[in-house]
C-alpha positions as CSV (number, residue, x, y, z in Angstrom):
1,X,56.6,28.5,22.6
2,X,56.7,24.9,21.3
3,X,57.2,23.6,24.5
4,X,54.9,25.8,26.3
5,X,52.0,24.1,24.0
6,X,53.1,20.8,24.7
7,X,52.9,21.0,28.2
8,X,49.8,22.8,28.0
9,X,48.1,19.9,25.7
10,X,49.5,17.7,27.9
11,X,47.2,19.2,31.0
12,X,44.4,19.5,29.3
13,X,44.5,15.9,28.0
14,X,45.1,15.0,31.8
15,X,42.1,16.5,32.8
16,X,39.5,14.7,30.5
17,X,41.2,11.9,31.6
18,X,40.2,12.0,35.0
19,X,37.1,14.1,34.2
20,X,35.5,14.7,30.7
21,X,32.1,16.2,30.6
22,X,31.1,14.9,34.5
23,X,32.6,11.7,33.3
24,X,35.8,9.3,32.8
25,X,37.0,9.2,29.2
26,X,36.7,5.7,27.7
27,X,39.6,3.6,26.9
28,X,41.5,5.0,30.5
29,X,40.9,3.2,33.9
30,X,40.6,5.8,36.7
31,X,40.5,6.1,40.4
32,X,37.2,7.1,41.9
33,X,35.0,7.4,45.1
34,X,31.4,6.9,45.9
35,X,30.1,8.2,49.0
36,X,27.5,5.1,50.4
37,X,27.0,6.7,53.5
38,X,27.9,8.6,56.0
39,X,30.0,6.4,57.3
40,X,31.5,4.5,54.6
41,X,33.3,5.8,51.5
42,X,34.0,3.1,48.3
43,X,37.4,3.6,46.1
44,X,37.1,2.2,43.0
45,X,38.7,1.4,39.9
46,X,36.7,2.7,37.1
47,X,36.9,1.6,33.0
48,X,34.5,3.2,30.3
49,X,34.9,0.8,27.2
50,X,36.7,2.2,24.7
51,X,34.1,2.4,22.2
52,X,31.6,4.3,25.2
53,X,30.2,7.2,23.5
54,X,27.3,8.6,25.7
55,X,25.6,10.5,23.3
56,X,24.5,6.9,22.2
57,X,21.7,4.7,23.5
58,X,24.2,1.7,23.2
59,X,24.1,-0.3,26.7
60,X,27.2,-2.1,27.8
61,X,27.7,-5.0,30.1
62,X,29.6,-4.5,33.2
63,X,32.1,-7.0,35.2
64,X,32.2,-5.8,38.5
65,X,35.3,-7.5,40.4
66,X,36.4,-7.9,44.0
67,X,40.0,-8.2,44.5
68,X,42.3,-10.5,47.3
69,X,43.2,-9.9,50.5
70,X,47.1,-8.5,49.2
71,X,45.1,-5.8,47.3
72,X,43.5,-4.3,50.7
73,X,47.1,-3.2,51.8
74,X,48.1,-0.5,49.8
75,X,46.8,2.3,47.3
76,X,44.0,1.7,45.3
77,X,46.2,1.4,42.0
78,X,47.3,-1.8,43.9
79,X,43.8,-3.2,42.7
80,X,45.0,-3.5,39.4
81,X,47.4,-5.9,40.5
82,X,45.1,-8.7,39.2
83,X,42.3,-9.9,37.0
84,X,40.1,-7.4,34.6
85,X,41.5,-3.9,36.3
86,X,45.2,-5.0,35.3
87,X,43.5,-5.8,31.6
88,X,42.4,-2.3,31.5
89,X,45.6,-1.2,33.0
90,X,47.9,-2.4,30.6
91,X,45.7,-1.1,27.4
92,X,43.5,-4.1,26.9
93,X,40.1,-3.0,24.7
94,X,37.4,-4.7,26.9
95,X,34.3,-4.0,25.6
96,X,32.6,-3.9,29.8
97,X,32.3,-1.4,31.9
98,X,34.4,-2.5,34.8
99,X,34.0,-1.9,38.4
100,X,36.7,-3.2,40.8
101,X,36.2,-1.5,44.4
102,X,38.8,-1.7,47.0
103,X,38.1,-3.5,50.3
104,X,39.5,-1.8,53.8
105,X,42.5,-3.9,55.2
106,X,40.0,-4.3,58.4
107,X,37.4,-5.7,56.2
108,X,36.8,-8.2,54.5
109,X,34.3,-9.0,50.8
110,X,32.1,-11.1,53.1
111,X,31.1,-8.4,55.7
112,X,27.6,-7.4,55.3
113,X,28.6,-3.5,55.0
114,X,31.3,-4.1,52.6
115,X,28.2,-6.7,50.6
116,X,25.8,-3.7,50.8
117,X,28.4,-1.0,49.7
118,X,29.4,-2.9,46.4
119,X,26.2,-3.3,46.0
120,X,25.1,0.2,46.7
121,X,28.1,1.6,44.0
122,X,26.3,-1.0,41.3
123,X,23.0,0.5,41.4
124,X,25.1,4.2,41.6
125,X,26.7,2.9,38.5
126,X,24.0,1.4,36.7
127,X,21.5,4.8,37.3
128,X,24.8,7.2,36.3
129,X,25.6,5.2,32.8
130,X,23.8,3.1,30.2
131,X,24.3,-0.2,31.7
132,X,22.6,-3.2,30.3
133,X,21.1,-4.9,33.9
134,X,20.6,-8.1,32.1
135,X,24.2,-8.7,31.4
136,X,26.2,-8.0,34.9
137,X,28.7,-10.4,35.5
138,X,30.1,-11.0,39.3
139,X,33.5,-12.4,39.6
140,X,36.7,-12.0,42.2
141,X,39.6,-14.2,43.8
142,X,40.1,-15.2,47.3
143,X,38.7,-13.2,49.6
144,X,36.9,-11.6,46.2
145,X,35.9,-15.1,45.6
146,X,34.5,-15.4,49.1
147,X,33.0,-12.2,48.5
148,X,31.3,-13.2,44.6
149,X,30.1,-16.4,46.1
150,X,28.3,-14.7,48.9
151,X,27.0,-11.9,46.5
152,X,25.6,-14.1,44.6
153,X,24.0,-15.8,47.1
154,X,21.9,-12.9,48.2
155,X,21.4,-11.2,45.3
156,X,21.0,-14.3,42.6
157,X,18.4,-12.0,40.8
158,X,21.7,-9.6,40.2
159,X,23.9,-11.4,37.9
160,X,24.0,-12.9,34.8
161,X,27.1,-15.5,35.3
162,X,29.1,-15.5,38.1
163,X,33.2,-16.9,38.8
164,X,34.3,-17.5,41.9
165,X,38.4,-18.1,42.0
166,X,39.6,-20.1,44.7
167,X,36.6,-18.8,47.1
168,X,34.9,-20.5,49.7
169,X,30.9,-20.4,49.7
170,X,28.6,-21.5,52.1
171,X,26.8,-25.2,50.9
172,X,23.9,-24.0,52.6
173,X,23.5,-21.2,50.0
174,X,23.4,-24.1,47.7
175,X,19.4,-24.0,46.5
176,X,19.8,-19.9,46.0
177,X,22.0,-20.3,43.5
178,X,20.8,-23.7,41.3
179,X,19.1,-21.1,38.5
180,X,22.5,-18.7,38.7
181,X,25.3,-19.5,35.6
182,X,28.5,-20.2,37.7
183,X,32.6,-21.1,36.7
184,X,34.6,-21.7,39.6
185,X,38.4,-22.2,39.3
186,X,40.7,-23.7,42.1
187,X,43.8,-25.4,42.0
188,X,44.3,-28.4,43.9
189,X,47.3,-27.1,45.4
190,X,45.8,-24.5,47.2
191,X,47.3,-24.1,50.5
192,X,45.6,-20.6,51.5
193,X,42.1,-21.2,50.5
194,X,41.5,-25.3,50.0
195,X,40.7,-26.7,46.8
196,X,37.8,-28.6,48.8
197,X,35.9,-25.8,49.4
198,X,35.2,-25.0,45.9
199,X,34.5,-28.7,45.5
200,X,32.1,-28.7,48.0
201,X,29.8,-26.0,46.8
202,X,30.0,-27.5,43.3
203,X,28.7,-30.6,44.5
204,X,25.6,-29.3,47.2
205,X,24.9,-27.0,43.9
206,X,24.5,-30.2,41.6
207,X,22.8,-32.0,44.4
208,X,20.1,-29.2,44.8
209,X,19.6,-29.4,41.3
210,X,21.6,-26.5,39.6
211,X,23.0,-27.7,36.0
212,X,24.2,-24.3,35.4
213,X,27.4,-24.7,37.3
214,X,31.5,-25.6,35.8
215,X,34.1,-25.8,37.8
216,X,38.0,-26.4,36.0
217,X,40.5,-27.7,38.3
218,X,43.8,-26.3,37.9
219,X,46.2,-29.9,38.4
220,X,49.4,-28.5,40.1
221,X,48.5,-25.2,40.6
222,X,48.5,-23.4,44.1
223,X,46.8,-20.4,45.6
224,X,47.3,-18.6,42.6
225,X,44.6,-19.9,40.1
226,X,43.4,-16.3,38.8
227,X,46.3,-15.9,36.6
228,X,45.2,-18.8,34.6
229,X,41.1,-17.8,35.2
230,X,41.3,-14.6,33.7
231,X,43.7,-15.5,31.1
232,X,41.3,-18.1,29.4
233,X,39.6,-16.2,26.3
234,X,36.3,-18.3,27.3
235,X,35.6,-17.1,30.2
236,X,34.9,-14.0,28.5
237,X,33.0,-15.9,25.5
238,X,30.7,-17.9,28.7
239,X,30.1,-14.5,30.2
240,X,29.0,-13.2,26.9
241,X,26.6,-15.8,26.4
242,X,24.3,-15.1,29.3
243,X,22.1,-12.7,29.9
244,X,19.0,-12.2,33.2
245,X,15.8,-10.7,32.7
246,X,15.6,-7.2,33.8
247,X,17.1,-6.3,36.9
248,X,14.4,-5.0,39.9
């Protein structure tokens, strides 16, 4: 009988897991879909702050996060690999919702359907749960980082600070983004993405006039500059710090 009950708690605990009241217990990073359109279906990993109670008015702050190119190949647990989804992952309290979509291995962050999709699932998001618009935070590494840099770019209005990790933006986005908070990490021993490229947007960003923008430069460090990124307690504390007027 014992035994019985155990396994019976054990099933129902499961199932508000997954699905508690229409919605994903806080404290547990799930897998989830959102139908954009009729064509195009977004996984997603999903994390509810621990604290997230939604019979409160309290509004949280989300990090939405796009993922490498290694993460495309594979399962969508695979996204947890890296970054904010392997914080929630491993039992981390993070007090943002966090959104980290998976990208088709024939796509890539940068393509306009895959831009518009992510974009899409934020405002599904944001309408679903009590997100606080002015404090969404964009970040991602590699392709992700090509992808947040691009993001950015067309939707500057979106995002409170933004951190591109060893990305590559275009210079001639450099004006759109002057008013936009912005870290960028790269190491100079980047042989996949190159540590110029980040240099270069940094620069035609200071040059149209944006004072908003850091950039650390990992000495010695190749491709993989993330683990250090989102391992530095202040990237968290700079995020914090800003906030947007309301979102349109």
């Amino acid at each position: 009988m014992r035994r019985f009950i155990t396994i019976s708690f054990a099933a129902v605990l499961l199932s508000c897991i997954t699905l508690c009241a229409g919605q994903p217990a806080p404290g547990v990073q799930v897998e989830l879909t959102h139908k954009v359109s009729d064509k195009q279906t977004l996984p997603y990993l999903f994390y509810l702050p621990r604290e997230y109670d939604s019979a409160s008015d309290k509004k949280w702050p989300v990090i939405l996060f796009l993922h490498g190119r290694g993460e495309s190949r594979g399962p969508l647990s695979i996204v947890a690999k890296w970054g904010p989804p392997r914080m929630a992952k491993r039992g981390d309290s993070l007090p943002y919702i966090v959104i980290s979509p998976q990208c088709p291995a024939a796509s890539r962050w940068t393509d306009d359907d895959q831009q518009s999709g992510v974009i899409r699932l934020l405002d599904h998001i944001s309408e679903k749960f009590p997100v606080d618009r002015s404090r969404i935070y964009l970040t991602g590494l590699s392709m992700g980082g090509y992808g947040s840099w691009k993001m950015a770019a067309s939707h500057p209005d979106r995002f409170a600070a933004v951190s591109p990790i060893c990305g590559r933006g275009n210079p001639e986005d450099a004006a759109k983004l002057v008013d936009v908070p912005i870290w960028v990490f790269h190491g100079t021993e980047d042989k996949a993405v190159l540590y110029r490229h980040s240099a270069e947007m940094v620069e035609a960003i200071h040059k149209a006039g944006g004072k908003k923008i850091r950039f650390t430069t990992l000495q010695h460090v190749g491709h993989n500059s993330w683990s250090a990124a989102y391992a530095t307690p202040e990237l968290y504390q700079w995020f914090d710090k800003h906030r947007r007027p309301q979102s349109k």
